[in-house]
N, C-alpha and C positions, 0 to 999 in steps of 0.2 A: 413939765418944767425941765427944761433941760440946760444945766450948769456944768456942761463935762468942761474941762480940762481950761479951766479960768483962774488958776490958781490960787483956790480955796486952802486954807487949813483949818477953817469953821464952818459949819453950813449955817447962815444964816438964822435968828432966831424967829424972821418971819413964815421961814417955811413952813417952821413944825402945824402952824398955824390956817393952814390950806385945808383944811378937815375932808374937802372934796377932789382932794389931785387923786389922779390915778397911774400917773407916770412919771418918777423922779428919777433925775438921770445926773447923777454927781461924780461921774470917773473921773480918771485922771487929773487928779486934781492933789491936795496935799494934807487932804483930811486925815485926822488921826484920833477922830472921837464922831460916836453916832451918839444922841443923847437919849433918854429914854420917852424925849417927847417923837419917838419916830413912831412910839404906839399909838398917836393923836391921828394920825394917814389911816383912819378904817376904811376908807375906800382905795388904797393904794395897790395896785395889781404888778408892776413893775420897778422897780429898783435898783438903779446901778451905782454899785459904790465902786468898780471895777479900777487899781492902779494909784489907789491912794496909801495912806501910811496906817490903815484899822489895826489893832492887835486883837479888838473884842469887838461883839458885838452885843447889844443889849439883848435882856430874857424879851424887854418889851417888845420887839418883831413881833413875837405871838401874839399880839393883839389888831396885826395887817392882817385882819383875817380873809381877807380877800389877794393877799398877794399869789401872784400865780408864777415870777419870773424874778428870782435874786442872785446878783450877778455882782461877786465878791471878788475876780481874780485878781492875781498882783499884790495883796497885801499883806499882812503879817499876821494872820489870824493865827491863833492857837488854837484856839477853843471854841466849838458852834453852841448857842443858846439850846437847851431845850425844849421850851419854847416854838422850837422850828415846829416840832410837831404838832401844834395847836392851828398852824397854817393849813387848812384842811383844802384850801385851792391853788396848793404852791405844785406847780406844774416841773420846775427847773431849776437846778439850785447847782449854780456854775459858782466852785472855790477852788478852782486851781494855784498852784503857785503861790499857795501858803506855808501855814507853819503847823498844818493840822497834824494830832497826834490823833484823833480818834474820831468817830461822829457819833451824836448823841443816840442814846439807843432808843428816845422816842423821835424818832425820824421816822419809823413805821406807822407812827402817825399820822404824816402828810400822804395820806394812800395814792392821792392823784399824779405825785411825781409821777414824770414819763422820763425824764433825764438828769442825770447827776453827773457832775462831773468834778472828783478832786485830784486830777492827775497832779503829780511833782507837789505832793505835800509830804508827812511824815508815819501817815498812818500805816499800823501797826496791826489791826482788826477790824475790821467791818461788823455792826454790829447783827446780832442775828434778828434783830426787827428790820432790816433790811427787807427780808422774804416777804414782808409781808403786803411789798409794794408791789400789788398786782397788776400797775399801769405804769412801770417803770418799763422803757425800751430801751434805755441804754446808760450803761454805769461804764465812765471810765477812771479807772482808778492806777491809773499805770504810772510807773515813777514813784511809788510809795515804800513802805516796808513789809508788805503784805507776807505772814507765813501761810495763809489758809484761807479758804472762803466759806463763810456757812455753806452746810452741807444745801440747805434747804433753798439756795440760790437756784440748782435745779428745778425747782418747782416754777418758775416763774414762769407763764408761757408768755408775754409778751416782751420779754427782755429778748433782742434782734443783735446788741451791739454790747459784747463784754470785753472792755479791756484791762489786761490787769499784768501786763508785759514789763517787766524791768521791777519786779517785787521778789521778794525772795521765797516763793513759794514752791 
């Protein structure tokens, strides 16, 4: 279902009710609330809320336990759910160009990530369950307030692409 840039500031109450979609596509648009009925999408693997007005997002995502691709750029997050980690087939977790101060440190939970990217947000730490994503190939976290990177990042042999340029490390 693809509803990008139609000038939404609700998504719809029929949506949540798709129990079989496997690809929502809500960017650009003027949303400023995901409701907790997005935990109803158990088959939902794709997700773009990319360019609208989010501050949060609900714990309920843990429950797309099939999401592979969430794609949050552009908007005003703070704070990622913990929850992400319960996503055990989340492949790619694009949050650039938010208001992130930190990433939840059960993110080491989603092992499957291959890409992360929160360039030009706020963060301050990385958390150290980060290392524990063995199928992560590339993290860019440039533009942030980085002092340090877990030691244990070295361990990762499949991470090809580390940016972490314009931090204060």
């Amino acid at each position: 279902l693809d509803l990008t840039g139609i000038g939404l500031t609700k998504v719809p109450d029929e949506v949540w009710t798709l129990t079989d979609l496997t690809d929502l596509q809500l960017s650009n648009n003027k949303i400023t609330r995901i409701p907790n009925d997005v935990g109803n999408l158990a088959e939902l693997e794709r997700l773009g809320l990319a360019g609208n007005r989010l501050t949060e997002i609900p714990e309920a995502i843990g429950r797309c336990e099939r999401l592979r691709h969430l794609m949050l750029a552009g908007n005003r997050i703070r704070e990622l759910p913990a929850s992400l980690g319960d996503c055990k087939y989340l492949e790619e977790l694009s949050v650039p160009g938010n208001r992130l101060e930190s990433l939840p440190e059960t993110i080491g939970g989603a092992y499957m990530l291959r890409v992360i990217d929160v360039h030009g947000n706020r963060i301050a730490r990385l958390p150290d369950s980060i290392a524990r994503l063995k199928s992560l190939e590339e993290l860019s976290a440039q533009g942030n307030l980085l002092t340090s990177i877990p030691d244990d990042v070295g361990e990762m042999r499949r991470l090809v692409r580390l940016n972490v340029a314009e931090n204060k490390l």
